[in-house]
C-alpha positions as CSV (number, residue, x, y, z in Angstrom):
1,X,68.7,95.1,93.1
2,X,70.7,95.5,96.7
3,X,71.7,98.1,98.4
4,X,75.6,97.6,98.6
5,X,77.2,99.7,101.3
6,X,80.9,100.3,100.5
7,X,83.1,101.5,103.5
8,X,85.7,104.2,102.0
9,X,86.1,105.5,98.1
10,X,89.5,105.5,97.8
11,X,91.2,103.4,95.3
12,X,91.0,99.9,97.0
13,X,87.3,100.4,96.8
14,X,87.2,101.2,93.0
15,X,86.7,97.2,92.1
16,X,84.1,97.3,94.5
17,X,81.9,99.8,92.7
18,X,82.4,98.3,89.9
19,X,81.1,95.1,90.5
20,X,78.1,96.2,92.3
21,X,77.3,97.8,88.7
22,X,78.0,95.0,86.6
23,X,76.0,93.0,89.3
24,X,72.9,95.1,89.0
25,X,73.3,96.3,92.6
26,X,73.4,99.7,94.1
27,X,75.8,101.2,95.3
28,X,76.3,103.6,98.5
29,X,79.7,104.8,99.5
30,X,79.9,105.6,103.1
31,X,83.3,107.9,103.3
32,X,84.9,111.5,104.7
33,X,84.5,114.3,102.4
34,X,87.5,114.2,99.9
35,X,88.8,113.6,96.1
36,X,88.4,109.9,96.0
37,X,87.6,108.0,93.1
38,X,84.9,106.0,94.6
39,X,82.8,108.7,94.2
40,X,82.3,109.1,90.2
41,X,80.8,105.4,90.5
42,X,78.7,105.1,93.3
43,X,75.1,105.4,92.9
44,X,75.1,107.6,96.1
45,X,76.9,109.5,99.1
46,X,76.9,109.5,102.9
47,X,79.5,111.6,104.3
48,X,80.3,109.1,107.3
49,X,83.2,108.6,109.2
50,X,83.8,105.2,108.8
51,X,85.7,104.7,112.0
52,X,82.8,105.2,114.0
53,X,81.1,102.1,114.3
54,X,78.1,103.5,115.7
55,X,77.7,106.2,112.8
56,X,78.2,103.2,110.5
57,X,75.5,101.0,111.6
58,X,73.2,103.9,111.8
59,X,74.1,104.7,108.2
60,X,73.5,100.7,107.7
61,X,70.2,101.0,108.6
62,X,69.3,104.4,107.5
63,X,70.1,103.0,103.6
64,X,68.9,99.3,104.4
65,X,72.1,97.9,103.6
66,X,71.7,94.7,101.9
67,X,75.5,93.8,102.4
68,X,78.6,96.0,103.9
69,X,81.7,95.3,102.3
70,X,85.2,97.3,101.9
71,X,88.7,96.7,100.5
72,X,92.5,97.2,101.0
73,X,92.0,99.3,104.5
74,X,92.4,98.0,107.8
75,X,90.8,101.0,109.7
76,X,86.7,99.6,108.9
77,X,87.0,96.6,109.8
78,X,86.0,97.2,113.5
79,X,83.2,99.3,111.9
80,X,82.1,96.8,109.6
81,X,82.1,93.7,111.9
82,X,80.1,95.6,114.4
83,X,77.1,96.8,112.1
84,X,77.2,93.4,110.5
85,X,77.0,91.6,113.3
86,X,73.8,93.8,115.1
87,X,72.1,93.5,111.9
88,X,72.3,89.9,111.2
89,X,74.4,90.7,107.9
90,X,77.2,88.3,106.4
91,X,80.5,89.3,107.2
92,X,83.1,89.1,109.7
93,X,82.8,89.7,113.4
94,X,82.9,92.3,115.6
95,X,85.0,90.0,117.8
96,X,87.5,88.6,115.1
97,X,87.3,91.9,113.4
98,X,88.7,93.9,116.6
99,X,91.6,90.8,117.0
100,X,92.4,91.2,113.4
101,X,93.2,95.1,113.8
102,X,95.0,94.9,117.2
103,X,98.2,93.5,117.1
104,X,97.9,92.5,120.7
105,X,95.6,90.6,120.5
106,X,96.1,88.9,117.1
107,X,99.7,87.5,118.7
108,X,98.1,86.6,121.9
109,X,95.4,84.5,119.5
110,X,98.6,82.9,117.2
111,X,100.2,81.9,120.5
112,X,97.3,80.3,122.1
113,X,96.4,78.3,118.8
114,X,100.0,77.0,118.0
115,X,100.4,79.6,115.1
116,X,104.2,80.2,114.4
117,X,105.0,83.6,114.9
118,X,107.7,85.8,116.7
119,X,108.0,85.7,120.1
120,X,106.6,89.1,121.7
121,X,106.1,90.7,125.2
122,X,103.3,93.7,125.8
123,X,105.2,96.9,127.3
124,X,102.8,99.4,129.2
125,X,103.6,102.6,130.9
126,X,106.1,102.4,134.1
127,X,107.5,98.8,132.5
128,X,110.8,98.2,132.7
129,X,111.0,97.7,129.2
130,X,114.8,96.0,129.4
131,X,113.7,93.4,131.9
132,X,110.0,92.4,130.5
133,X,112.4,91.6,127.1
134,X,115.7,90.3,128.6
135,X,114.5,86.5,127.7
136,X,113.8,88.1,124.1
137,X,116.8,87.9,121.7
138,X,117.8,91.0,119.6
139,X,117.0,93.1,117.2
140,X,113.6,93.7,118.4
141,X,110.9,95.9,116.9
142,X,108.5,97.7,119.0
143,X,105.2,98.4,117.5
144,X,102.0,100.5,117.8
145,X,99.3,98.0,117.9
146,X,96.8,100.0,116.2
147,X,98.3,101.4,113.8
148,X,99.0,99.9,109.7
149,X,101.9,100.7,107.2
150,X,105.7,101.4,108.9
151,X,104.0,103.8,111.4
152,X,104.5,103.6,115.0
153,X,107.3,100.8,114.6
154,X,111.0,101.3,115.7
155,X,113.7,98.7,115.2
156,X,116.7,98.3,118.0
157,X,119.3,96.8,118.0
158,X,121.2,95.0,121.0
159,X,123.4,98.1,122.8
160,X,120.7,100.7,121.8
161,X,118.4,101.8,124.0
162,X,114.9,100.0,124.3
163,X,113.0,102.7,125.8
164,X,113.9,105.4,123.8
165,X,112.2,103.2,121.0
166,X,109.1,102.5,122.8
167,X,108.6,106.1,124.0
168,X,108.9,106.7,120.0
169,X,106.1,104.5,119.6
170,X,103.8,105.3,122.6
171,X,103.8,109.1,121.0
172,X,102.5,107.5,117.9
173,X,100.1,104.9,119.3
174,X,96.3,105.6,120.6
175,X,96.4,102.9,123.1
176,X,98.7,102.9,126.2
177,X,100.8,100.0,125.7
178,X,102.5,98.8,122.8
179,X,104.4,95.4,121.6
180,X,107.9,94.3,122.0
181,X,108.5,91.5,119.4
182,X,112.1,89.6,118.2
183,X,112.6,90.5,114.6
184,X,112.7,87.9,112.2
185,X,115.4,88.1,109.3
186,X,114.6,85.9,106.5
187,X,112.3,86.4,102.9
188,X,109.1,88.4,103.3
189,X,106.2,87.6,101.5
190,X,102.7,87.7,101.7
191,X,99.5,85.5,101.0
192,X,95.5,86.1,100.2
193,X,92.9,83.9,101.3
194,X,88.8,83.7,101.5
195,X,86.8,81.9,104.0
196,X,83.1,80.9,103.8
197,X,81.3,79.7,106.4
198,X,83.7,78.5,107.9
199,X,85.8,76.6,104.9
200,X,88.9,78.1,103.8
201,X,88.2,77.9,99.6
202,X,91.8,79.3,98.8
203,X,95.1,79.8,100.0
204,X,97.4,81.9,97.4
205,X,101.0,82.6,98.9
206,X,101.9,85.5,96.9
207,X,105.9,86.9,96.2
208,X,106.3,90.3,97.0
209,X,108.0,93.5,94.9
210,X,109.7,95.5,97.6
211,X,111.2,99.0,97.1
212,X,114.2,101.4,99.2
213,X,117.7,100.4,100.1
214,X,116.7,97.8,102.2
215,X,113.7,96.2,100.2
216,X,112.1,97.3,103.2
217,X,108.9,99.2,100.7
218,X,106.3,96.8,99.2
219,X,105.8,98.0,95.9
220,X,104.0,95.2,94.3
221,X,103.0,91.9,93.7
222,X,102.9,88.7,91.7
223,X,101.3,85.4,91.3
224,X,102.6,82.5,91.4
225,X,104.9,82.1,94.7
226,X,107.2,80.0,93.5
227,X,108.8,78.1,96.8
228,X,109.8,74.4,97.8
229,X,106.4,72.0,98.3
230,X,107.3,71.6,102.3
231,X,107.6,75.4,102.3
232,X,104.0,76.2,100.5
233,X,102.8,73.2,102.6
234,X,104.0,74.8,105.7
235,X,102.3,78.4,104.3
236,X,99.0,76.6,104.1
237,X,99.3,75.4,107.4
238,X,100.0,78.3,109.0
239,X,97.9,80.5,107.2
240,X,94.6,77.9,108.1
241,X,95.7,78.0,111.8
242,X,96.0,81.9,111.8
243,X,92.2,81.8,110.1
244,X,91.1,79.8,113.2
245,X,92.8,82.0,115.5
246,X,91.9,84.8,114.8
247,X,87.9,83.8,113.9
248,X,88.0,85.0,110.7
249,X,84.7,83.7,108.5
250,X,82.8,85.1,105.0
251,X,85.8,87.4,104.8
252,X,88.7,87.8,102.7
253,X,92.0,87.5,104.4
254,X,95.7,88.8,103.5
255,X,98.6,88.1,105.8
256,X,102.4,89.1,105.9
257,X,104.5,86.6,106.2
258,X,108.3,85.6,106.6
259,X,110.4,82.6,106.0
260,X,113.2,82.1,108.0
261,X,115.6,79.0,108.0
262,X,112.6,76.9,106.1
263,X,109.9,77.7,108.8
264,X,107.5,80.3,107.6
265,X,106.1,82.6,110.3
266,X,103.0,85.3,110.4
267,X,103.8,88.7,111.1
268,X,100.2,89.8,111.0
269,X,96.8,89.0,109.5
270,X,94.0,90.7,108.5
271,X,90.2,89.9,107.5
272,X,89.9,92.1,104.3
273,X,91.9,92.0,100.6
274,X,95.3,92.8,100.4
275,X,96.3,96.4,98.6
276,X,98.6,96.9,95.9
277,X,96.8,95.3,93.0
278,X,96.5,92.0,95.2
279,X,92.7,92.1,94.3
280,X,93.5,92.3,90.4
281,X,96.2,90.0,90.4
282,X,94.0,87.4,92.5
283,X,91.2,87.4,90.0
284,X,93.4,87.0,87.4
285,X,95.0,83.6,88.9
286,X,92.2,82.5,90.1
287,X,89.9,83.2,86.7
288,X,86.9,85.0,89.2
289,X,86.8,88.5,90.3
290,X,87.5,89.1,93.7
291,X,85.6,92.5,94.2
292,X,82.5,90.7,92.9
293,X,83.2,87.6,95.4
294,X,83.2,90.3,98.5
295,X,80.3,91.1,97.4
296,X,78.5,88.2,96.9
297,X,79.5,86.1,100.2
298,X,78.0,89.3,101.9
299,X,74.7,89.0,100.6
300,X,75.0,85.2,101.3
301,X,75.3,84.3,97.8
302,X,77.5,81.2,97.5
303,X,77.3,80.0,94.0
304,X,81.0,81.2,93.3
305,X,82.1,78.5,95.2
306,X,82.5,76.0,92.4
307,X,84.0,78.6,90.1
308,X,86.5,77.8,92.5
309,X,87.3,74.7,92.2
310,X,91.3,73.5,90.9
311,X,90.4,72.5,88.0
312,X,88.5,75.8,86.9
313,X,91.6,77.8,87.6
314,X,93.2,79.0,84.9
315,X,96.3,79.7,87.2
316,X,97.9,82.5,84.9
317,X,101.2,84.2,85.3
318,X,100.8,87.9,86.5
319,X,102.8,90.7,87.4
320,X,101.9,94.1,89.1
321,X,104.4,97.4,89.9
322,X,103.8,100.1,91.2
323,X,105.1,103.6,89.3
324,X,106.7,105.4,91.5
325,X,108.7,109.1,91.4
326,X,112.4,109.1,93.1
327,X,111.3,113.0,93.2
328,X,109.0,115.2,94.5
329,X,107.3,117.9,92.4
330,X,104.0,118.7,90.2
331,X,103.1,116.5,87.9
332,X,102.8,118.2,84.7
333,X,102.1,115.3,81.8
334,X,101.9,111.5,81.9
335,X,102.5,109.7,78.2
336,X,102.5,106.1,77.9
337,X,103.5,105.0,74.5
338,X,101.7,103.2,71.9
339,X,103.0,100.0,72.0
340,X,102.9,99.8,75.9
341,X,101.4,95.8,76.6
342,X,100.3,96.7,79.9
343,X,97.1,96.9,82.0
344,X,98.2,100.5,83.1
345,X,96.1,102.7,86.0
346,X,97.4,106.5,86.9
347,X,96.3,107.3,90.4
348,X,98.1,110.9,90.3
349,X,96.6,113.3,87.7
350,X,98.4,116.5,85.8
351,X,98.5,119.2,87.9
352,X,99.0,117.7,91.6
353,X,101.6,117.4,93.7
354,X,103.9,114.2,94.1
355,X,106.0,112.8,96.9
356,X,109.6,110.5,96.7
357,X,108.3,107.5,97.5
358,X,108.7,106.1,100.6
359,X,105.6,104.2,101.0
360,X,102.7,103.0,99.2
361,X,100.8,106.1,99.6
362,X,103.1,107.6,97.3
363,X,102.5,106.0,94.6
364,X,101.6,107.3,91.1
365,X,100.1,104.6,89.7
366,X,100.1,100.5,88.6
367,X,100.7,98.1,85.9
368,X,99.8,94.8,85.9
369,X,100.3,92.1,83.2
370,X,100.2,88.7,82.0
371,X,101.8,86.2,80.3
372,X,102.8,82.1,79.7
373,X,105.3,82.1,82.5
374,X,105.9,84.5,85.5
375,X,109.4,85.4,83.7
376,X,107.4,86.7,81.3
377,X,105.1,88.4,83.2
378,X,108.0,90.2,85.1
379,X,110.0,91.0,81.7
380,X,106.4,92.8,80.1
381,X,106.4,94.9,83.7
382,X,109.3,96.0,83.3
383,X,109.2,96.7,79.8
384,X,105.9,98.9,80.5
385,X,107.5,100.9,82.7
386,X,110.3,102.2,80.4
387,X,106.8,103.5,77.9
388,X,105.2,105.6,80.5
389,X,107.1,109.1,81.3
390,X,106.5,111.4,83.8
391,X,106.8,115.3,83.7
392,X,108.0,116.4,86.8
393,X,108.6,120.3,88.1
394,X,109.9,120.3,91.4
């Protein structure tokens, strides 16, 4: 039996738990106070602010920490590199794990290593914001660096004013400068990958269910990507070369990624799994369970590795939504019908309050599914959806 410490209990972490349990491990969940669902499966508690990379290495140490994993968050992974570098555990460093949260510094890495991305310029306080982006072309998004999800990013168009947007930003932002980059209008989608010791085992670009007026909400995933050869060979590619980049090793990785006129460009990478059921849908397609891999490449266990191998993967068809509420309210009852063929999760319970969604923190809950082809993966998500009903009081 290891000791397993788990960064966060929310429900990115849940897999985690679980496969520490069904690998005879233990489990410790290192976490703010709160109503997370991590907490019901862990085998104990450490109120730690997981931020703090000093707290979590003490809290490494205190529990003899076999292996330090988390999930789905980017806001560890400083945290996580750091004690698992000082105490000689597996796991990313601190070095690629502070490049792979600052946005910064993750561009200035894609440029230096010939990794396509959008052309960007840093703005700090007193810059002349128009004339450090006059050889940029418009629209251009200004962006926290810090800072994950849609906050801290403003988009501008040519005519409107460029300062007003990054003085939007700097209020958000905890750093005092802030990133100026040309926006790039093509299809979005995303991709997971792993890394052990060095070797990129998998590559799995990944399309993307997006949500709002402009698609601009991810609200799910599914598996296979199905694209031109030279424009999965190009994902591949680019996806390796952000890996080396960025110095990502025994980590999972999930990017964003756009394609635009047949080139496919990163718009960030991270050294962690990807949220929104990219962890379920991933085991799924690749026939292994990713929470359990996380694990296991952090306590240096490698014999997963030929699980992985092409012709092991059973390479299904899969499908995952997320339910969402076009109101806000109480959520008095939840019913999913009978005949509901569905792999269906509720994250929101009777009795709390709900939000409109508007981002993936306002979701209610998930459903994944299966099937022969991805048409029919998509057609049984959709079908789920109509045989779950919501009761909601504003």
């Amino acid at each position: 039996m290891k000791n397993i410490l788990v960064l966060g209990a929310g429900r990115g972490q849940v897999g985690l738990y679980k496969a520490a349990r069904e690998l005879g491990h233990r489990s410790i969940a290192l976490s703010i106070p709160g109503d997370y669902p991590g907490f019901a499966l862990a085998d104990e508690i450490d109120y730690v602010d997981i931020t703090d990379a000093e707290a979590v290495l003490d809290a490494a140490r205190r529990h003899k920490a076999d292996a330090i994993v988390s999930a789905c968050v980017d806001i560890m992974i400083p945290a996580l590199g750091y004690a698992c570098e000082n105490l000689g555990l597996c796991g990313i460093s601190h070095k690629a794990s502070v490049v792979c949260t600052n946005k910064l510094l993750m561009k200035r890495a894609f440029e230096e290593h010939g990794v396509r991305t959008a052309r960007f310029v840093e703005i700090m306080p007193g810059d002349d914001a128009d004339e450090k982006c006059a050889h940029l072309n418009y629209p251009l998004i200004v962006k926290a660096v810090d800072l994950a999800g849609s906050r801290g990013i403003n988009i501008v168009m040519e005519g409107e004013s460029l300062s007003e947007a990054v003085t939007r930003t700097m209020s958000e932002t905890h750093k005092d400068y802030c990133i100026a980059e040309e926006y790039i209008d093509g299809y979005e989608f995303s991709a997971t990958a792993f890394v052990v010791d060095g070797e990129v085992l998998f590559v799995l670009p990944t399309g993307d269910v997006r949500y709002g007026e402009n698609d601009e909400i991810p609200a799910g995933h599914y598996l296979p990507f199905e694209a031109e050869p030279a424009v999965i060979d190009d994902t591949m590619k680019q996806m390796e070369g952000g890996i080396c980049a960025l110095g990502l090793d025994n980590c999972a990785v999930n990017a964003d990624l756009m394609l635009m006129d047949g080139k496919v460009y990163i718009l960030e990478m991270t050294g962690r799994m990807g949220a929104n059921c990219m962890p379920e849908l991933s085991s799924i397609y690749m026939g292994y369970d990713i929470y359990r891999m996380i694990i296991e490449t952090a306590l240096g266990e490698r014999g997963f590795i030929q699980e992985l191998s092409e012709d092991k993967r059973p390479c299904t068809p899969c499908f995952a939504q997320m339910i969402v509420s076009e109101k806000a309210g109480t959520l008095r009852s939840v019913s999913i019908d009978d005949d509901c063929d569905a792999d269906v999760l509720m994250f929101a319970k009777p009795g709390g309050e709900i939000r409109k969604f508007a981002c993936t923190n306002d979701c209610v809950g998930q459903v994944i599914t299966q099937a022969a082809t991805l048409d029919g993966a998509r057609q049984k998500a959709d079908d789920a959806l109509k045989h779950i009903h919501l009761e909601i009081e504003p």
